[in-house]
SERO-4910 file (N, C-alpha, C, O; in steps of 0.05 Angstrom, whole numbers):
BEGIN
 pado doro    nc1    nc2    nc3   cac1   cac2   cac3    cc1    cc2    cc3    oc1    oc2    oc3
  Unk    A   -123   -374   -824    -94   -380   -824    -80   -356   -836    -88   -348   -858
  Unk    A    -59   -345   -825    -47   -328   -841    -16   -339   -828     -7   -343   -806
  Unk    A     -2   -340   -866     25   -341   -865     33   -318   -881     17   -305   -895
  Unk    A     65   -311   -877     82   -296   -894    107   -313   -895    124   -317   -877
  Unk    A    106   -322   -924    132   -336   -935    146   -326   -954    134   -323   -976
  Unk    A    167   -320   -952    187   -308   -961    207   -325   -974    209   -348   -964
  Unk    A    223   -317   -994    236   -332  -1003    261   -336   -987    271   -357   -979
  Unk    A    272   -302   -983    289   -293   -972    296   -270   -951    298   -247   -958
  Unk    A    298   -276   -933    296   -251   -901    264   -250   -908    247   -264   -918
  Unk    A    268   -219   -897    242   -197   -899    217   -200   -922    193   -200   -921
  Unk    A    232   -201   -937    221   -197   -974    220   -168   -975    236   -157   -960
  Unk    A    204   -151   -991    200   -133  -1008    179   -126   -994    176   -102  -1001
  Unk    A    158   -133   -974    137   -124   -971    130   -122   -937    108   -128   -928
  Unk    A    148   -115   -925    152   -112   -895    121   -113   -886    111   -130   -872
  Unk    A    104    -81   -903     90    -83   -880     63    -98   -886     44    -90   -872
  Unk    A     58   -119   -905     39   -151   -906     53   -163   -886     42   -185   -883
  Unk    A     72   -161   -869     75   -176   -848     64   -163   -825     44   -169   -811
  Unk    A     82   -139   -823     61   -125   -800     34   -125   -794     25   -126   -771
  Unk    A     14   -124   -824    -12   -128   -817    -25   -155   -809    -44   -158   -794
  Unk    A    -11   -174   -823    -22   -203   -817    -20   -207   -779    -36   -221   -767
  Unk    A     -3   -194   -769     -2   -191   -741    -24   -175   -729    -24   -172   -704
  Unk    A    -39   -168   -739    -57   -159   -733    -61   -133   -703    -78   -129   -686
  Unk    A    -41   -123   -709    -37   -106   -686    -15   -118   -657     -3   -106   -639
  Unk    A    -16   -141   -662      5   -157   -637     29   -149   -645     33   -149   -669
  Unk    A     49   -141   -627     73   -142   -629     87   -167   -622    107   -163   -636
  Unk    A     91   -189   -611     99   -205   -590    110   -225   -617     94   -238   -630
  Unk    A    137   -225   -622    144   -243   -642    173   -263   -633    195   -254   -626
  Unk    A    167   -290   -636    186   -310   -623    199   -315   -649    185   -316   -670
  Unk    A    219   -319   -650    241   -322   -669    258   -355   -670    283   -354   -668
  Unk    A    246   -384   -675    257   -401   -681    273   -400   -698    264   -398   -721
  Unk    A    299   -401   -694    326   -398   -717    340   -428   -715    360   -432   -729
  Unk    A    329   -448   -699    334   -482   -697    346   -487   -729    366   -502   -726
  Unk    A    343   -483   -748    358   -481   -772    375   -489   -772    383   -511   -779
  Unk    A    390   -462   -758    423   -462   -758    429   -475   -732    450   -468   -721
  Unk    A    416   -491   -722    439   -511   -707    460   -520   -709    473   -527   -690
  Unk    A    468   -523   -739    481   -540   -761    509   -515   -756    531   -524   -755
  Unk    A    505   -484   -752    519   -466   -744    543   -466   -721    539   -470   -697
  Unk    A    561   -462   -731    576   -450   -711    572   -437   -685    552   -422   -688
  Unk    A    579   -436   -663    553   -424   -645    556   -395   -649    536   -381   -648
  Unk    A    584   -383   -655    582   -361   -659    559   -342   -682    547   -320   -679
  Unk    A    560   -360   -702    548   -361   -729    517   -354   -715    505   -333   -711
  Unk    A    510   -383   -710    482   -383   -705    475   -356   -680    455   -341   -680
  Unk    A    494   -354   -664    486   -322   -648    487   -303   -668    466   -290   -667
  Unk    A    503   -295   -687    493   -270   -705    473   -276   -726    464   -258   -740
  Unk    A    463   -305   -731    440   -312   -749    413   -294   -733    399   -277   -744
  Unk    A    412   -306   -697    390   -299   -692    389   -274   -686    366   -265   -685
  Unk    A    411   -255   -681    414   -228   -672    403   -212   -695    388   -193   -696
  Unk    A    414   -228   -715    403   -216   -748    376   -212   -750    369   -191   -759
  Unk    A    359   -231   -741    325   -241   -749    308   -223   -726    285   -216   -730
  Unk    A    326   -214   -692    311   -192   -677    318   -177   -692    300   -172   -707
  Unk    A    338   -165   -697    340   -136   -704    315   -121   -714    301   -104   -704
  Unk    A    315   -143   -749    303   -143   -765    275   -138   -760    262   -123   -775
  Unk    A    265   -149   -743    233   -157   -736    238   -134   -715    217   -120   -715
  Unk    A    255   -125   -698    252   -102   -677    243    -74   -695    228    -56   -687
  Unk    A    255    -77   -720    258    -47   -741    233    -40   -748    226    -16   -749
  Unk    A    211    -65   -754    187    -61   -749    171    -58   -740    148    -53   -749
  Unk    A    180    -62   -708    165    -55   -687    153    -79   -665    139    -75   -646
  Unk    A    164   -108   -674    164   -132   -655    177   -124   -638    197   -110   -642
  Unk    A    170   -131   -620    188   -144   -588    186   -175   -593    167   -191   -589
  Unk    A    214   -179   -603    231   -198   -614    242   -212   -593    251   -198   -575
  Unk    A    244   -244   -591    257   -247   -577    263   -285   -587    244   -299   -594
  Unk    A    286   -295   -586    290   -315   -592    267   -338   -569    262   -333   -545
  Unk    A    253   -371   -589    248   -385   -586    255   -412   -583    239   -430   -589
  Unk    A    280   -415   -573    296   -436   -579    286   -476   -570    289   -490   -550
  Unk    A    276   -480   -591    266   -507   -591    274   -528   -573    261   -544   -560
  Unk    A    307   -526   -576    320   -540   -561    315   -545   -529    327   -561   -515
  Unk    A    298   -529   -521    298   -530   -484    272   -536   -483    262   -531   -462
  Unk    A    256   -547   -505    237   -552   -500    231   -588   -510    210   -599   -515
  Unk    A    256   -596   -510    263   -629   -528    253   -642   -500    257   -633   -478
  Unk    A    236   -673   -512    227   -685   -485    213   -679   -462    201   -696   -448
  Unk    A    213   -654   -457    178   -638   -447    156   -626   -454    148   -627   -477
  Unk    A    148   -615   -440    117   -602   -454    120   -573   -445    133   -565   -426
  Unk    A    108   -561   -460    104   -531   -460    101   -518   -474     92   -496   -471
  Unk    A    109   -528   -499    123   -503   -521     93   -500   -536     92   -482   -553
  Unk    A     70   -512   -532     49   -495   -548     46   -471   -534     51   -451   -545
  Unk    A     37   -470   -503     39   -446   -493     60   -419   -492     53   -396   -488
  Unk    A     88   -428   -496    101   -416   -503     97   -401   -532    102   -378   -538
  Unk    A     83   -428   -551     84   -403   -575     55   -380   -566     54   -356   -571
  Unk    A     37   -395   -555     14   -389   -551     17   -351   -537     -3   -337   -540
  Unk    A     39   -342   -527     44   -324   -522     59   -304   -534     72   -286   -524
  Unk    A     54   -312   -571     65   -295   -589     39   -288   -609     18   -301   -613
  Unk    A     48   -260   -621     26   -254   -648     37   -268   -669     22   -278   -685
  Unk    A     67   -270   -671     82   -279   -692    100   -291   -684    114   -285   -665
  Unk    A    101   -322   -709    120   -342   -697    138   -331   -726    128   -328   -749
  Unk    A    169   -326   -716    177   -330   -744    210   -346   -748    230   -342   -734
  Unk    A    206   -364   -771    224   -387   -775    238   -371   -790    230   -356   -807
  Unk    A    266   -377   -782    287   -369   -802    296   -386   -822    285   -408   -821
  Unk    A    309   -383   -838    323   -409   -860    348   -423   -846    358   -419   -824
  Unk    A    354   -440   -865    381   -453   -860    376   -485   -861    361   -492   -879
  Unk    A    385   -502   -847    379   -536   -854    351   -541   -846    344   -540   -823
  Unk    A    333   -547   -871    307   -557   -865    305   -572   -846    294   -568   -825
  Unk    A    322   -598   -855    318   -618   -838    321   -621   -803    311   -637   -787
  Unk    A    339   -599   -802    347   -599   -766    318   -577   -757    308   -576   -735
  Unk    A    311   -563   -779    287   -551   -770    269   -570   -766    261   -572   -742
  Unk    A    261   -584   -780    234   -607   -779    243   -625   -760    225   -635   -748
  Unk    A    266   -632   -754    262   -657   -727    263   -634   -696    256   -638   -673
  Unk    A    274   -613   -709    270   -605   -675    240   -594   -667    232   -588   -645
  Unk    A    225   -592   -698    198   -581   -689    187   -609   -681    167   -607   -666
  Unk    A    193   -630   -686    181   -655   -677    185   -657   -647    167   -654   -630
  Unk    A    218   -664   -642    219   -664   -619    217   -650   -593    223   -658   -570
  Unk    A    207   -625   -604    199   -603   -585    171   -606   -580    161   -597   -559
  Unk    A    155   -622   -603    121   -619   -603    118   -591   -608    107   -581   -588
  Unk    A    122   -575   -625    117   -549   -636    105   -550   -659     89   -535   -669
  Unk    A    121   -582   -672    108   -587   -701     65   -582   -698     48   -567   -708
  Unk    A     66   -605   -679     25   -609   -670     20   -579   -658     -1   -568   -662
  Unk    A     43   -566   -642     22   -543   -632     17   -525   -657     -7   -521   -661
  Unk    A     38   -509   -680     38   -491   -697     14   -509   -703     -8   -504   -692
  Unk    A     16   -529   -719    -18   -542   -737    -38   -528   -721    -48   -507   -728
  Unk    A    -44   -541   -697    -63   -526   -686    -66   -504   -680    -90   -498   -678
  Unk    A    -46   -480   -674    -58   -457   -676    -61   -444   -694    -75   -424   -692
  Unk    A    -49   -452   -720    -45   -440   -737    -80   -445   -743    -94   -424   -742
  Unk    A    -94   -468   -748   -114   -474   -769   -137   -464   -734   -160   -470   -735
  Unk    A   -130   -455   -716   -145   -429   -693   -142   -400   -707   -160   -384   -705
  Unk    A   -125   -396   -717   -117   -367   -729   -114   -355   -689   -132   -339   -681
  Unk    A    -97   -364   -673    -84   -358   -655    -52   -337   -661    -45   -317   -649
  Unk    A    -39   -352   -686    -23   -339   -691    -10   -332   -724    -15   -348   -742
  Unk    A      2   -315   -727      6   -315   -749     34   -329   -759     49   -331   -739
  Unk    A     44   -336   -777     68   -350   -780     84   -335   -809     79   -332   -833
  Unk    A    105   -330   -792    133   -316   -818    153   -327   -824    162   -335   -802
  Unk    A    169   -334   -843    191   -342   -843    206   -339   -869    196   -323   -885
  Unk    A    230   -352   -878    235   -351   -902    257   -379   -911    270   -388   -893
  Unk    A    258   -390   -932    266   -411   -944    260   -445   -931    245   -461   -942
  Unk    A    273   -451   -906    272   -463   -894    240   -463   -878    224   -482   -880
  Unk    A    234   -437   -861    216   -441   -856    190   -442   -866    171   -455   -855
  Unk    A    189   -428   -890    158   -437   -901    161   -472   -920    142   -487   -926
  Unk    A    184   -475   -923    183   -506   -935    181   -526   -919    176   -547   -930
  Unk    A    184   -525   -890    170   -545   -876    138   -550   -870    126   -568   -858
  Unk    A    132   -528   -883    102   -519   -878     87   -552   -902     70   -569   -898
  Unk    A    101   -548   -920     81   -573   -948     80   -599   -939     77   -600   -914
  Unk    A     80   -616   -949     58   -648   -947     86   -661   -937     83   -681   -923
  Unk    A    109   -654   -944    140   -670   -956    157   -661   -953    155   -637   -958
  Unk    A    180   -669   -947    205   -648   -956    225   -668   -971    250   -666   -970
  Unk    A    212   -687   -985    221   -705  -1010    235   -684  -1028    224   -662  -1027
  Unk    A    256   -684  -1044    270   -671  -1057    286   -647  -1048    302   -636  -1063
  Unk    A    280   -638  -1022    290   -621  -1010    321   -623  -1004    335   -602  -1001
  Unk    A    336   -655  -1002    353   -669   -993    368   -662  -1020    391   -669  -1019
  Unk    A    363   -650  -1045    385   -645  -1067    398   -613  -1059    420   -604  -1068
  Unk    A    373   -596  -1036    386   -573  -1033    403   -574  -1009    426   -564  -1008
  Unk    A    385   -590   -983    403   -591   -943    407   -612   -947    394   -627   -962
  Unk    A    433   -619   -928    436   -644   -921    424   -654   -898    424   -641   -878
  Unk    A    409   -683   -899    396   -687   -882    418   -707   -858    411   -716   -836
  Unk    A    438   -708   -866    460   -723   -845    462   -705   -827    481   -710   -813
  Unk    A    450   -685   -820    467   -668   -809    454   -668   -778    466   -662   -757
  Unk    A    419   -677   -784    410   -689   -759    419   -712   -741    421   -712   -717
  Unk    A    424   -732   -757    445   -755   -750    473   -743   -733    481   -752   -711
  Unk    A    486   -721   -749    508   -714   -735    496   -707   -711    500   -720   -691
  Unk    A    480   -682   -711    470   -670   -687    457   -677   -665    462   -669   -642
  Unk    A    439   -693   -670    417   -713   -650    422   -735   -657    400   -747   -656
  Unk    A    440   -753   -665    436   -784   -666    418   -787   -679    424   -808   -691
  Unk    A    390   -779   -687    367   -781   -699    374   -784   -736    394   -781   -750
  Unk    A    342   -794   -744    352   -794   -779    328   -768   -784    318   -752   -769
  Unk    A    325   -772   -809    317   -748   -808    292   -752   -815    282   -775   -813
  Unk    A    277   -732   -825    242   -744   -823    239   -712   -846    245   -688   -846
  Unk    A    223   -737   -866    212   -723   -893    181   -721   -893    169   -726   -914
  Unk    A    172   -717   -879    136   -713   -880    147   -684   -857    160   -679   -837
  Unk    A    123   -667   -885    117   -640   -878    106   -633   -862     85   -641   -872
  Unk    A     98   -623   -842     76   -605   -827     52   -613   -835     34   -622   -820
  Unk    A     49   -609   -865     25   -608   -881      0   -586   -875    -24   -589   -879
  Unk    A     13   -568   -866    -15   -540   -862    -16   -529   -896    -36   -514   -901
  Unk    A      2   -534   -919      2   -527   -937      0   -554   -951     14   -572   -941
  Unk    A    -18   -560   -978    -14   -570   -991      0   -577  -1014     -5   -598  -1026
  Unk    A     17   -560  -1021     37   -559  -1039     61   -551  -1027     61   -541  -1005
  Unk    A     88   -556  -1046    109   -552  -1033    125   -530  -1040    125   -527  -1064
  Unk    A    141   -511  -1024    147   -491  -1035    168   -487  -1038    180   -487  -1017
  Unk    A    185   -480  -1061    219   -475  -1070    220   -447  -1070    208   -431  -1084
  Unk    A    239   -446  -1049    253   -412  -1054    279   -409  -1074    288   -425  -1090
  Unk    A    287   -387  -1068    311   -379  -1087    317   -385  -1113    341   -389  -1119
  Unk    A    293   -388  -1134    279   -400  -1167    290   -368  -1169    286   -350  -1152
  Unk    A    304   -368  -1195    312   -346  -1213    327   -323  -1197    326   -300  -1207
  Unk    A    345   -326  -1166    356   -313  -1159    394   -324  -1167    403   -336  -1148
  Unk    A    405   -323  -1180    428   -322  -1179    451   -323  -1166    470   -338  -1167
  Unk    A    443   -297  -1149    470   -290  -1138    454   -303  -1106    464   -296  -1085
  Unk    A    434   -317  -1106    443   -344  -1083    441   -368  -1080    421   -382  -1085
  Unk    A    466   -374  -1071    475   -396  -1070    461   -426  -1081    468   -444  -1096
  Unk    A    444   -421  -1069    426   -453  -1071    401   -443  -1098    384   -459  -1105
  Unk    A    403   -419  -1107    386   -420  -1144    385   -435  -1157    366   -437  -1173
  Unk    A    412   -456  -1156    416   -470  -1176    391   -498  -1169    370   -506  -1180
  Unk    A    405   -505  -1150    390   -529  -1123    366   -535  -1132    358   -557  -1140
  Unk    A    347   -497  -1125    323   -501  -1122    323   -498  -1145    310   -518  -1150
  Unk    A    328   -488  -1168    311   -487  -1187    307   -517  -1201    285   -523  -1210
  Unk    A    334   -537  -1201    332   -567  -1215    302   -577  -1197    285   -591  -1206
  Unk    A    302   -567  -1171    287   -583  -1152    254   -580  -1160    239   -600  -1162
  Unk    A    245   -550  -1167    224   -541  -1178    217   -556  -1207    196   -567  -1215
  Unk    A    245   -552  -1219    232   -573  -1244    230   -611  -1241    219   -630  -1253
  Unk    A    249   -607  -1217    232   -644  -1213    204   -641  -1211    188   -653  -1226
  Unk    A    195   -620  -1184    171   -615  -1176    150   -617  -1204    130   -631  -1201
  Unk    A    154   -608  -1225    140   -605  -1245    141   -627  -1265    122   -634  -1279
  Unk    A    166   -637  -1265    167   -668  -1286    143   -691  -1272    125   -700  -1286
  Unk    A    148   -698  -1244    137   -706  -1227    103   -708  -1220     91   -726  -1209
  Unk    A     93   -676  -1230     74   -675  -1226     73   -667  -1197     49   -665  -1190
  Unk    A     90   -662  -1177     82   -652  -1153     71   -617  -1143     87   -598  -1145
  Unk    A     52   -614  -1136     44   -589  -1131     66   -578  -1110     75   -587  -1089
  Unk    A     71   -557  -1124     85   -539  -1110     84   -513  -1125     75   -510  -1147
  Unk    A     99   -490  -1104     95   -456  -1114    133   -447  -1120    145   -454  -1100
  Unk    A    143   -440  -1132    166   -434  -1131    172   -403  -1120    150   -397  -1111
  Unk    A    182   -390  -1118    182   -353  -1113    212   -352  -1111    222   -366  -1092
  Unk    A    230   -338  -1126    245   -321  -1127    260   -304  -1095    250   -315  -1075
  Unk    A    274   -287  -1088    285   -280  -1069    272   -246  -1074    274   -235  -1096
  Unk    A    260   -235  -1053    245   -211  -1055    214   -217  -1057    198   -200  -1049
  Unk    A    205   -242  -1071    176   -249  -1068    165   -261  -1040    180   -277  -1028
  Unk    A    137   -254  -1029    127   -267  -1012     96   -283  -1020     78   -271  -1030
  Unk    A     96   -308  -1015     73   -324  -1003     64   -316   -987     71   -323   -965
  Unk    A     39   -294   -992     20   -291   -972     -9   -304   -972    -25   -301   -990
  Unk    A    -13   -318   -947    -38   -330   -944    -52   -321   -915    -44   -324   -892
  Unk    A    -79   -308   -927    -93   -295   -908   -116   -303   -909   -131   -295   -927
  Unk    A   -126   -325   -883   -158   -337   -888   -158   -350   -912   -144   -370   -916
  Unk    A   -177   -337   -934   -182   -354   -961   -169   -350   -979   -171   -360  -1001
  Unk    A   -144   -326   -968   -139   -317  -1008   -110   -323  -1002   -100   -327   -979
  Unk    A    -96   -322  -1026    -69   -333  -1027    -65   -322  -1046    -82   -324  -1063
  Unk    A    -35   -302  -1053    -16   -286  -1058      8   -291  -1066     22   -305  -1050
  Unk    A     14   -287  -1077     49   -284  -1094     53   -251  -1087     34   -241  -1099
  Unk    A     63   -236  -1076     67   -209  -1073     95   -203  -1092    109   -223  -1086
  Unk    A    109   -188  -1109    130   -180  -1114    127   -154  -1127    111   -148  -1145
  Unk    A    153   -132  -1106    157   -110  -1111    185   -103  -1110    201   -119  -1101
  Unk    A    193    -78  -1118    223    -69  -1138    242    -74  -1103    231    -73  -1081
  Unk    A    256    -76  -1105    278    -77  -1076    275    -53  -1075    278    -35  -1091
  Unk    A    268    -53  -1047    277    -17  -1033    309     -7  -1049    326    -23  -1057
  Unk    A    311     24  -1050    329     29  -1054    339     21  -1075    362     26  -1081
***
């Protein structure tokens, strides 16, 4: 299995992503997140996440979950990437549309194939844990209800056993505050989880697993 989780965008360590790709360029870009977006919004969210992934040398191209609600396909669709990568924004509209797309069962399975590799940052590596119990102090989960009539659904993926809080000891974003009370429930609680900061990556490759942090470019 190889993931790259990020707290925030890129992180600090561009090219542990490039190699976890293993030479594939072919990277699908689920930004389902920002559904919750403006449409204009959510078009420069995902224009943002090709660019980004083009600079390194993907042939980037948006994955959009939504056209795949109520049919089948979308394992083979991911099945035709080196790299799936999730952007941030509302967990929750992320996790029901990976449900209702059936993307949720295909990533499990290819992921634990090592078919593909998986990138993302805030949102997307936190749907990855057992839960997204306490997550609801940082996204609102009404927002699936607004969007799909649907409620929202707190069981994780579970390809990770612990749960992971981004943006712990970044400040100047927004939701620091959020995650950090949320990390220390995580810990009053007793719940396993990894916290990482904005610029750190969760890297997991096969057996070994990683905290990566280095100085911001520039």
């Amino acid at each position: 299995m190889r993931l790259y989780l990020s707290s925030f965008r890129i992180g600090n360590c561009p090219d542990r992503l490039v190699a976890l790709a293993r030479g594939g360029r072919r990277a699908a870009v689920i930004a389902n997140a920002t559904d919750v977006y403006p449409p204009d919004g959510r078009t420069e969210a995902v224009a943002r996440e090709i660019e980004a992934l083009t600079d390194l040398g993907f042939d980037a191209a948006e994955l959009d979950l939504r056209e795949y609600f109520d049919t089948s396909g979308v394992q083979d669709a991911l099945r035709e990437h080196d790299l799936i990568w999730v952007r941030g924004g509302d967990v929750f509209t992320l996790r029901y549309t990976l449900a209702r797309s059936g993307a949720d069962i295909a990533l499990i399975e290819l992921l634990a194939e090592d078919e593909v590799a998986y990138g993302g940052y805030s949102a997307g590596p936190c749907v990855l844990g057992p839960s997204l119990v306490g997550l609801d102090e940082v996204d609102n989960p009404a927002w699936v209800k607004s969007l799909y009539g649907a409620d929202p659904i707190f069981d994780g993926l579970g390809v990770l056993d612990y749960c992971i809080v981004p943006h712990v000891g970044t400040p100047e974003h927004p939701e620091s505050a959020a995650c950090e009370r949320l990390a220390e429930r995580y810990r009053r609680e007793g719940t396993p989880h990894k916290a990482i900061r904005d610029g750190q990556v969760l890297i997991v490759d096969g057996e070994t697993t990683s905290v990566v942090t280095r100085p911001q470019p520039g």
